[in-house]
C-alpha positions as CSV (number, residue, x, y, z in Angstrom):
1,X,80.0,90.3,109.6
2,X,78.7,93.7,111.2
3,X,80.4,95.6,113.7
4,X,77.9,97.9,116.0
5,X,78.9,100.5,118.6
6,X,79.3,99.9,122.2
7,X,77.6,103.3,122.8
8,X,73.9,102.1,120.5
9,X,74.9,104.2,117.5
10,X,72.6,102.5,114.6
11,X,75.0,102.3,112.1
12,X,76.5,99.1,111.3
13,X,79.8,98.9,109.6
14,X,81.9,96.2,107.9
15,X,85.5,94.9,109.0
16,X,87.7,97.4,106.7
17,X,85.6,100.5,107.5
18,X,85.9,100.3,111.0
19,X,89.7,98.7,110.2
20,X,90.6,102.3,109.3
21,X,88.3,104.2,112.0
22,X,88.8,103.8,115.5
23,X,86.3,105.1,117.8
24,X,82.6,104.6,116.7
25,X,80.8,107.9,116.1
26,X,79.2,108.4,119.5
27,X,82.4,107.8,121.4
28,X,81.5,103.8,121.6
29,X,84.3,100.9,120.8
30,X,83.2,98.5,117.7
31,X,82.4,95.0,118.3
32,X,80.6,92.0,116.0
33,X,76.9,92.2,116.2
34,X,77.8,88.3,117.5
35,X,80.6,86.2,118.2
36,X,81.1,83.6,115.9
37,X,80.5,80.1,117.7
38,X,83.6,77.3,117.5
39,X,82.0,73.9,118.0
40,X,83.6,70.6,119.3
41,X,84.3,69.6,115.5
42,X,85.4,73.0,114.3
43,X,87.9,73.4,117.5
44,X,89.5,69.9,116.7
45,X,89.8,71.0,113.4
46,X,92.1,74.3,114.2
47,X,93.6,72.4,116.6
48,X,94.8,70.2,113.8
49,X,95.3,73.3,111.3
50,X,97.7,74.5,114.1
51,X,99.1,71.5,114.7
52,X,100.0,70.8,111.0
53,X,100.4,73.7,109.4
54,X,101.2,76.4,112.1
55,X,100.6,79.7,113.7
56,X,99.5,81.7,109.7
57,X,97.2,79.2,109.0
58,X,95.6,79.4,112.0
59,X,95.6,82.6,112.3
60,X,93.5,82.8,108.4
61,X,91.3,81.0,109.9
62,X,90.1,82.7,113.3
63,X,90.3,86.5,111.5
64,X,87.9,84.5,108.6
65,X,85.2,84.2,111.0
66,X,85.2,88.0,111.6
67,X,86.3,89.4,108.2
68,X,84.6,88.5,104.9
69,X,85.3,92.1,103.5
70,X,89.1,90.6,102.2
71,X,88.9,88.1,99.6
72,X,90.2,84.8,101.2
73,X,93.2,84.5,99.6
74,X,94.6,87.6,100.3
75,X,93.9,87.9,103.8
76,X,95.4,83.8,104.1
77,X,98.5,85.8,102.7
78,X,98.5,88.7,104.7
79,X,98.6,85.9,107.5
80,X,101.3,84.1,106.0
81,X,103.4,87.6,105.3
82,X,102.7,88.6,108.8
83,X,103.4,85.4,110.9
84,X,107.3,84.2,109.5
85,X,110.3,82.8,111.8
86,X,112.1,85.6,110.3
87,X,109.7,88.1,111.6
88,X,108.8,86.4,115.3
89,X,112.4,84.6,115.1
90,X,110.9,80.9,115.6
91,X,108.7,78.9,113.5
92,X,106.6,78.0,116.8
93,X,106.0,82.2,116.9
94,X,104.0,81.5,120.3
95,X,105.8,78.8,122.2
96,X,104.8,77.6,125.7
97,X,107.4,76.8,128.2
98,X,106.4,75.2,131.8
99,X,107.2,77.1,134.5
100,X,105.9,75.2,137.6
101,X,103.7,71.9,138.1
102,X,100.6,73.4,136.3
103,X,101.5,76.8,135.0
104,X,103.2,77.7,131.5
105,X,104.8,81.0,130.0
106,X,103.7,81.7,126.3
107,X,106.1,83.5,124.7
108,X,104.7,86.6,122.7
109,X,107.7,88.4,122.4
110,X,109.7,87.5,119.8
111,X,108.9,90.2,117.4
112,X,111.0,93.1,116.2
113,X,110.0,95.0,119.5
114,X,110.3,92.4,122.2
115,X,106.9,93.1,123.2
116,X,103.4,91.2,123.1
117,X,102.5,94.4,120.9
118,X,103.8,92.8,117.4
119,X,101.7,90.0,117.3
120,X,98.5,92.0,116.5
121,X,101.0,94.9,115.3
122,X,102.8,93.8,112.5
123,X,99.6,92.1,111.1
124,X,98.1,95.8,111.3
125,X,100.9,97.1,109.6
126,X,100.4,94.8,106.5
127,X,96.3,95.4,106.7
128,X,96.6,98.8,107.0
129,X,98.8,98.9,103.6
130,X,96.8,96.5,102.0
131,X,93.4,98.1,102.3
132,X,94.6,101.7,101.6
133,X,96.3,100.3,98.3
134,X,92.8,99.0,97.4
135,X,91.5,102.7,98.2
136,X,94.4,105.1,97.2
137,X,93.9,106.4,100.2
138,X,96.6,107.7,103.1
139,X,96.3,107.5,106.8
140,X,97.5,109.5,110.0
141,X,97.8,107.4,112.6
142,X,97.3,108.5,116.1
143,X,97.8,106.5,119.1
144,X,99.0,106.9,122.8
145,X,101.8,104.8,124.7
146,X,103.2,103.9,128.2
147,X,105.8,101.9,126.4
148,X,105.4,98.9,124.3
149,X,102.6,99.7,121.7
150,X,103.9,102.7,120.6
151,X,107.6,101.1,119.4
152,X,105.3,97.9,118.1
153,X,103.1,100.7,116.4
154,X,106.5,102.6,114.7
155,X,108.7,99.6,113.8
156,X,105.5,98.1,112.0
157,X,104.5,101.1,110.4
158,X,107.9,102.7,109.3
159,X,108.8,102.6,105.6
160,X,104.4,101.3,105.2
161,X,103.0,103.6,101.9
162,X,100.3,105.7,102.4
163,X,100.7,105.6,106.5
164,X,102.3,108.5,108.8
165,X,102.4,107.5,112.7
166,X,101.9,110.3,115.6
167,X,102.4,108.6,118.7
168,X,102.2,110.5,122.4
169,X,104.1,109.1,125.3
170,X,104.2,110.4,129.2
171,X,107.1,112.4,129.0
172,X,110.3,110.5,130.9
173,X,107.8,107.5,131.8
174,X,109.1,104.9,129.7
175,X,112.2,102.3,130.6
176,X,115.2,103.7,128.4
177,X,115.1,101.3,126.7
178,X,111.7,101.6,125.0
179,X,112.5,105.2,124.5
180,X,115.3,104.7,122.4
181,X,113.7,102.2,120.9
182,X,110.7,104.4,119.6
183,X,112.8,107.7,119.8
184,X,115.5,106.6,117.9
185,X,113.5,106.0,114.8
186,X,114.2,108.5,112.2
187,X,111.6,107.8,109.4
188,X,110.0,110.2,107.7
189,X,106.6,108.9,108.9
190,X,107.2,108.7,112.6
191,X,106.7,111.3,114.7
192,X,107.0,110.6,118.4
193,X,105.4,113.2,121.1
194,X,106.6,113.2,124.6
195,X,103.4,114.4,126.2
196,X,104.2,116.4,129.9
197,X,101.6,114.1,132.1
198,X,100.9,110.4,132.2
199,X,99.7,107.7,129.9
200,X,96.0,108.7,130.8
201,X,96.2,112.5,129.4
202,X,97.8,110.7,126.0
203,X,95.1,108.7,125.7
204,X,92.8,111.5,126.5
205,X,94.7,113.6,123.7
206,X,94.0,110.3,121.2
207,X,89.8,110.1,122.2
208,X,90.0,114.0,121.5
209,X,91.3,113.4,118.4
210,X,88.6,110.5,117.3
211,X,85.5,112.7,118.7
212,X,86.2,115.7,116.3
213,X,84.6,114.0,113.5
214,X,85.5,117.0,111.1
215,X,89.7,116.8,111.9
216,X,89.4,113.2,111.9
217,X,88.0,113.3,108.7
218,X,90.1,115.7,107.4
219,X,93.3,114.6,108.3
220,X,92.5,110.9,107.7
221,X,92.6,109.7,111.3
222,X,93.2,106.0,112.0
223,X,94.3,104.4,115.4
224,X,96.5,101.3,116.6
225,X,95.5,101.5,119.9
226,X,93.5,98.5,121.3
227,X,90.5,100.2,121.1
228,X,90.7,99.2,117.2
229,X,89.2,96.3,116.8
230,X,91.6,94.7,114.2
231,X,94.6,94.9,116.6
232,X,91.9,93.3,119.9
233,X,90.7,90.3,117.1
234,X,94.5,90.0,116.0
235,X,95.6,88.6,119.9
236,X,92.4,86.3,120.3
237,X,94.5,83.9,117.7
238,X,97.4,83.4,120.5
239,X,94.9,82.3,123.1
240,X,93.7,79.5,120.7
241,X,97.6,78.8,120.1
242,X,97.8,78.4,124.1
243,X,95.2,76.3,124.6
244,X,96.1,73.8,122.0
245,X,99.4,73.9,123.4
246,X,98.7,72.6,127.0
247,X,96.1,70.2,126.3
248,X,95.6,67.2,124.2
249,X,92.0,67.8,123.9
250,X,88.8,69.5,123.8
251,X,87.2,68.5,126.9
252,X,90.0,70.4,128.8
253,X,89.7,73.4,129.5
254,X,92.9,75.6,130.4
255,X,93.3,79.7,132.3
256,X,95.1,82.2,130.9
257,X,96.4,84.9,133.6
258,X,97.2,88.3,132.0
259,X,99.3,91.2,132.9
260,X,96.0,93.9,132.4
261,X,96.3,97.6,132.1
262,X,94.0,99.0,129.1
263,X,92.5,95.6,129.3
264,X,93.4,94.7,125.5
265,X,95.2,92.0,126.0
266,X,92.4,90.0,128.4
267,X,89.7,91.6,126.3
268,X,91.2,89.4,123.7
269,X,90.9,86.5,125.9
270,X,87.1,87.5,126.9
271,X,86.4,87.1,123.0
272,X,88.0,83.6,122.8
273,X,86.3,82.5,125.6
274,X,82.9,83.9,124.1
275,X,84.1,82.4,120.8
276,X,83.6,78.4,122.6
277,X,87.5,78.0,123.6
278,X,87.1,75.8,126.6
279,X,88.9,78.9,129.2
280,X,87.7,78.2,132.9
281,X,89.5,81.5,134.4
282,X,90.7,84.6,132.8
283,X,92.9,86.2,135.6
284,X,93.3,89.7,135.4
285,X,96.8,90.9,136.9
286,X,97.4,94.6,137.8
287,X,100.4,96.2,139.4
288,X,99.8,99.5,141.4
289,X,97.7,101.1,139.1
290,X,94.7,98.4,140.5
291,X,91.8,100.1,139.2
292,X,90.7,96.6,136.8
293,X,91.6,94.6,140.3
294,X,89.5,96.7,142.1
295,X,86.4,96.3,140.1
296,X,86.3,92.8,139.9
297,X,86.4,92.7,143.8
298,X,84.3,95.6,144.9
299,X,82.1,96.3,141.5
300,X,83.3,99.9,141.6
301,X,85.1,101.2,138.6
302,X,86.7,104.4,139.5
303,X,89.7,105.9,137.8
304,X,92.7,107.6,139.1
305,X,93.9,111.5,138.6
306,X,97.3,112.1,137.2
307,X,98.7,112.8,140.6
308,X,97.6,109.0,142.0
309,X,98.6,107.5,138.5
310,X,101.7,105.5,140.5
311,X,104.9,105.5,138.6
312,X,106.1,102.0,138.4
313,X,108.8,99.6,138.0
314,X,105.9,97.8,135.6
315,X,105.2,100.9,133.3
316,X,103.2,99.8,130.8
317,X,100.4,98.8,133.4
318,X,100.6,102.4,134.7
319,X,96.9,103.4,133.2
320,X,94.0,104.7,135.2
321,X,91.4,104.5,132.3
322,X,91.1,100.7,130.9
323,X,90.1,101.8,127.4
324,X,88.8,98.5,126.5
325,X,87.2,97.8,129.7
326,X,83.7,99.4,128.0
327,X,84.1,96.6,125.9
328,X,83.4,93.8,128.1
329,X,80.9,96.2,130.1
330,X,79.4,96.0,127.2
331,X,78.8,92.3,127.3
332,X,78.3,92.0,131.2
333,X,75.3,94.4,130.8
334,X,73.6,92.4,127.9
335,X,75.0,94.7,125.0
336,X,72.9,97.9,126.6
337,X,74.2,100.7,124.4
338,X,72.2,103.1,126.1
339,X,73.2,102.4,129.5
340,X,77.3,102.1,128.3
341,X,76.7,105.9,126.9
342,X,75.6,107.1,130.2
343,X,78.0,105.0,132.3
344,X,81.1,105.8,130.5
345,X,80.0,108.6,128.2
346,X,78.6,110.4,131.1
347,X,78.7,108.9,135.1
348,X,82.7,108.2,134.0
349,X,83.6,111.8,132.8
350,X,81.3,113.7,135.0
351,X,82.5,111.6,138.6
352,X,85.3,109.3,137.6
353,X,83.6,106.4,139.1
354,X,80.4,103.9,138.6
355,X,79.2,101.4,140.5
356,X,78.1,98.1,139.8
357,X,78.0,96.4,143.4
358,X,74.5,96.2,143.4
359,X,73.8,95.5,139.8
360,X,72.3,91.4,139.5
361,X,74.8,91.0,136.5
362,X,78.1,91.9,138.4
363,X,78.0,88.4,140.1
364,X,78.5,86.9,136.3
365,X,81.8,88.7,135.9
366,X,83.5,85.4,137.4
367,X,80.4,83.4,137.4
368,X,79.1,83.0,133.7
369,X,82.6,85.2,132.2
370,X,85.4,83.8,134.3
371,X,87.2,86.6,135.5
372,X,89.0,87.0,138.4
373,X,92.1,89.1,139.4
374,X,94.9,90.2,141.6
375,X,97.5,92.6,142.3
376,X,101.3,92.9,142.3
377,X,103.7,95.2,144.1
378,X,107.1,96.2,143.1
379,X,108.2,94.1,146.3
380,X,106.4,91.6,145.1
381,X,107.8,92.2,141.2
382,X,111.3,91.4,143.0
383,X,110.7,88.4,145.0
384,X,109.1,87.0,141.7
385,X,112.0,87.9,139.2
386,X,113.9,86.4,141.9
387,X,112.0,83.0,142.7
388,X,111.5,82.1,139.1
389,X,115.4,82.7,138.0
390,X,116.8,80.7,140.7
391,X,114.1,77.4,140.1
392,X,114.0,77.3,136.5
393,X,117.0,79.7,135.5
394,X,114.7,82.1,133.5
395,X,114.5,85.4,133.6
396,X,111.2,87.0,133.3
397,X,110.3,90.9,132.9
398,X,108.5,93.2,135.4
399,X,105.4,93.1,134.3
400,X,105.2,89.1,133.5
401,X,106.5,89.0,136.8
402,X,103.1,90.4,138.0
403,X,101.1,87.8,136.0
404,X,103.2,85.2,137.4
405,X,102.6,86.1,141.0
406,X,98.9,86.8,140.4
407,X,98.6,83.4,138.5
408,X,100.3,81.7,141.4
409,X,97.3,82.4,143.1
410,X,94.5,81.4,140.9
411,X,95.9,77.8,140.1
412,X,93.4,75.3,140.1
413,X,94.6,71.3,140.1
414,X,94.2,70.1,136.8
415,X,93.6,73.5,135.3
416,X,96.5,74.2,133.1
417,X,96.9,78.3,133.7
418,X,99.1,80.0,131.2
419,X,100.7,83.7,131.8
420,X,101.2,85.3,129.1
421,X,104.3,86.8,128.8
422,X,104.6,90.6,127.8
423,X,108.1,91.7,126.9
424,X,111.9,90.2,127.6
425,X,113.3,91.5,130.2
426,X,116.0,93.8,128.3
427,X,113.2,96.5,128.1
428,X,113.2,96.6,132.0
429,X,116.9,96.6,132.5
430,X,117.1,98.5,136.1
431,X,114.5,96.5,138.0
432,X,116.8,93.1,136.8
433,X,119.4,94.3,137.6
434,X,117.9,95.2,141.4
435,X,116.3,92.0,141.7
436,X,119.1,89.5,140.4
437,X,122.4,92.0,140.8
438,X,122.7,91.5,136.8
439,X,122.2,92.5,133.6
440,X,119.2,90.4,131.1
441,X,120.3,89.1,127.9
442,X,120.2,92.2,125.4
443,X,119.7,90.8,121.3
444,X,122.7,91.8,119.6
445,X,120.3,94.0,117.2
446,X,120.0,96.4,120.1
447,X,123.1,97.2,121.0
448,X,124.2,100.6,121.4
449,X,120.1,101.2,121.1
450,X,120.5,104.1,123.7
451,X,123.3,105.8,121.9
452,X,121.7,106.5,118.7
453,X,120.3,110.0,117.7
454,X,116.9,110.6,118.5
455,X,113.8,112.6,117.4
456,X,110.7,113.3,119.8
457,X,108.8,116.4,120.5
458,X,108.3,117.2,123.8
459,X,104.2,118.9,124.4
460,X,102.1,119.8,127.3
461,X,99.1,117.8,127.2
462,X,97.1,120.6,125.1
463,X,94.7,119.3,122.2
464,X,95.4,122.1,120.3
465,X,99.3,121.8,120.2
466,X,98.8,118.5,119.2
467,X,96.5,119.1,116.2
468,X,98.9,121.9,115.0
469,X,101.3,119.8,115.1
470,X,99.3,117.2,113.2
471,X,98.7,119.4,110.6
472,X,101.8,120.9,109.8
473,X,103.5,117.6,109.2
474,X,100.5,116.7,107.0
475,X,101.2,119.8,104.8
476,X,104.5,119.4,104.6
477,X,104.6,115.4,102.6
């Protein structure tokens, strides 16, 4: 399998060099020169993989179709290392609970963080060891956060050989929680940067980084973000998991609605559904920040400044700039390269918007891709945190709050639509606690989380701060 830039750079790269790269060259995101194609036979077959021998296996055998740079049966071991009831905390990993006549919750987050982020995470963590071991090579990872990937990032990471992770956050942006959860870590290769902005000028700092070819090569510079590939291929396993899970077979088709900010997560989703899995809606659901809503209703892509990022009681959605939306761009405009460098290399830097209203393809966002979205306010956060604990006695987080409400919407009869859940609702403590007049359930490994000692460095959003910094630590191990 080859990998290709959304941006036309020639060059084609295998799984493990890109695995290790991040951005493309020219600024582009890497995607397969195809999408492998899951027939009727092949689909019943993982659905009786799954069904008999569980979430790993499964798992070895979707990354197989995009990864034939790992001998088989190491990477069916990295899968089996990765994807343990003692890791996730059930054997199930991805279970799906009903909710309401004809929509289901799947659960991704049982990991070490609580968040969605460890299911492509922790497997990084492991590939990321394995193929530098094969190299005897280090890396520096570094990646932006506006809450859950960055502690998914560091608790899969810490202790790893060879790997060092410098992760920027917006400065006093994150729930408590999920800074004492990242801050709090006190490895020697962790470093957490409070940036002074929002979660757009970290992930400015992080494209920065991945454009200075010379630093990046220098200083061995790898990503987690979403816009590596390995983490986006990583979450298209749990959207097979779902659909196999609420639906006996393969001439039904199922909708997954997903809480969207750097459009990862539903990028995953697009992939699956380009893959053959039988997904009639992908519903994207924003909060505030409703610049992915926005485009799917008007065509017009236009990002926000710092000062109309809106803080919000669903933070990890609070992004501008969907880093991952180029991805699917890339797809809607039949794989242009040339026109995705001057849209987003050029229109998108130089005016902040584009426009695709008038552009033929736009109708086949929802027409040939299946996308459709919605938006959810903090009112509305409330009322749904509220509705759902007192039917079905469940608490649910802020930000799976906004899928629910958005999914609510988009329900179709006989259409199985499945929110994926994001994070428990421990990492959102305050907004609970104003919707339901208690406290969530907290795992007894986090107690006393927001009492330990702590170690972040507080930065203005200055690339050249950030690259001293960088290099310093490197000099120092």
């Amino acid at each position: 399998m080859q990998y290709l830039s959304t941006r036309g750079h020639p060059e084609r790269k295998r799984f493990c060099e890109i695995l290790l790269e991040g951005l493309a060259p020219d600024g582009g995101l890497y995607l397969p020169e195809h999408y492998p194609q899951v027939t009727g036979a092949e689909l019943a077959r993982l659905r009786s993989v799954y069904a008999i021998q569980g979430y790993a296996s499964l798992a070895f055998e979707v990354l197989s179709l995009y990864i034939d740079d790992i001998p088989a049966d190491d990477l069916k071991a990295l899968c089996i290392k990765t994807y343990t009831s003692e890791v996730f905390g059930t054997d199930a990993i991805v279970p799906v609970r009903p909710l309401e006549p004809g929509l289901f919750v799947e659960a991704l987050s049982n990991g070490p963080t609580l968040a969605f982020k460890d299911m492509a995470m922790q497997l990084l963590g492991n590939l990321f060891e394995y193929e530098l071991a094969r190299r005897g090579e280090e890396l520096n990872i570094f990646g932006a956060t506006s809450g859950d990937t960055g502690s998914a990032a560091e608790y899969a990471m810490r202790g790893k050989h060879g790997v060092r992770v410098f992760m920027t956050s917006p400065h006093g942006r994150m729930s408590p929680f999920q800074q004492a959860q990242m801050f709090s870590l006190l490895d020697d290769n962790i470093h957490n940067i409070a940036i002074e902005g929002v979660f757009d000028d970290c992930q400015d700092l992080v494209k920065a980084v991945s454009n200075d070819l010379d630093f990046k090569s220098r200083y061995k510079i790898g990503t987690v973000n979403s816009i590596n590939w390995a983490r986006l291929l990583a979450q298209v396993v749990y959207y097979f998991a779902g659909y196999f899970q609420v639906t006996s077979d393969n001439a039904q088709h199922a909708s997954f609605t997903v809480p969207s900010g750097n459009f990862g997560n539903v990028c995953a989703g697009h992939v699956a559904r380009m893959m053959g899995l039988p997904i009639a809606q992908l519903v994207v659901a924003t909060n505030e920040n409703d610049v992915l809503d926005e485009f799917f209703r008007t065509g017009v892509y236009r990002v926000r400044g710092s000062a109309d990022t809106h803080e919000t009681s669903s933070p990890s959605m609070d992004i501008s700039k969907a880093s991952n939306f180029e991805r699917f761009v890339f797809d809607l405009l039949g794989r242009d390269g040339a026109r995705i460098d001057t849209l987003f290399g050029h229109e998108l830097s130089s005016n902040g918007r584009f426009d695709l209203s008038a552009e033929p393809k736009f109708a086949q966002a929802h027409a040939r891709y299946g996308f459709v979205s919605g938006k959810s306010t903090h009112a509305d956060r409330l009322q749904t945190i509220r509705s759902v604990y007192q039917a079905f006695g469940q608490m649910v987080d802020t930000h799976t709050a906004d899928g629910i409400k958005v999914a609510r919407e988009h329900v179709s009869a006989g259409v199985p639509m499945v929110v994926l859940e994001t994070a428990l609702p421990i990492k959102f403590a305050a907004t609970i606690v104003e919707a339901l007049d208690q406290e969530p359930d907290r795992p007894s490994k986090f107690d006393g989380l927001e009492l330990l000692p702590r170690r972040v460095r507080v930065m203005a959003a200055d690339i050249t701060q950030v690259k001293d910094y960088i290099r310093q630590h490197c000099a120092r191990s």
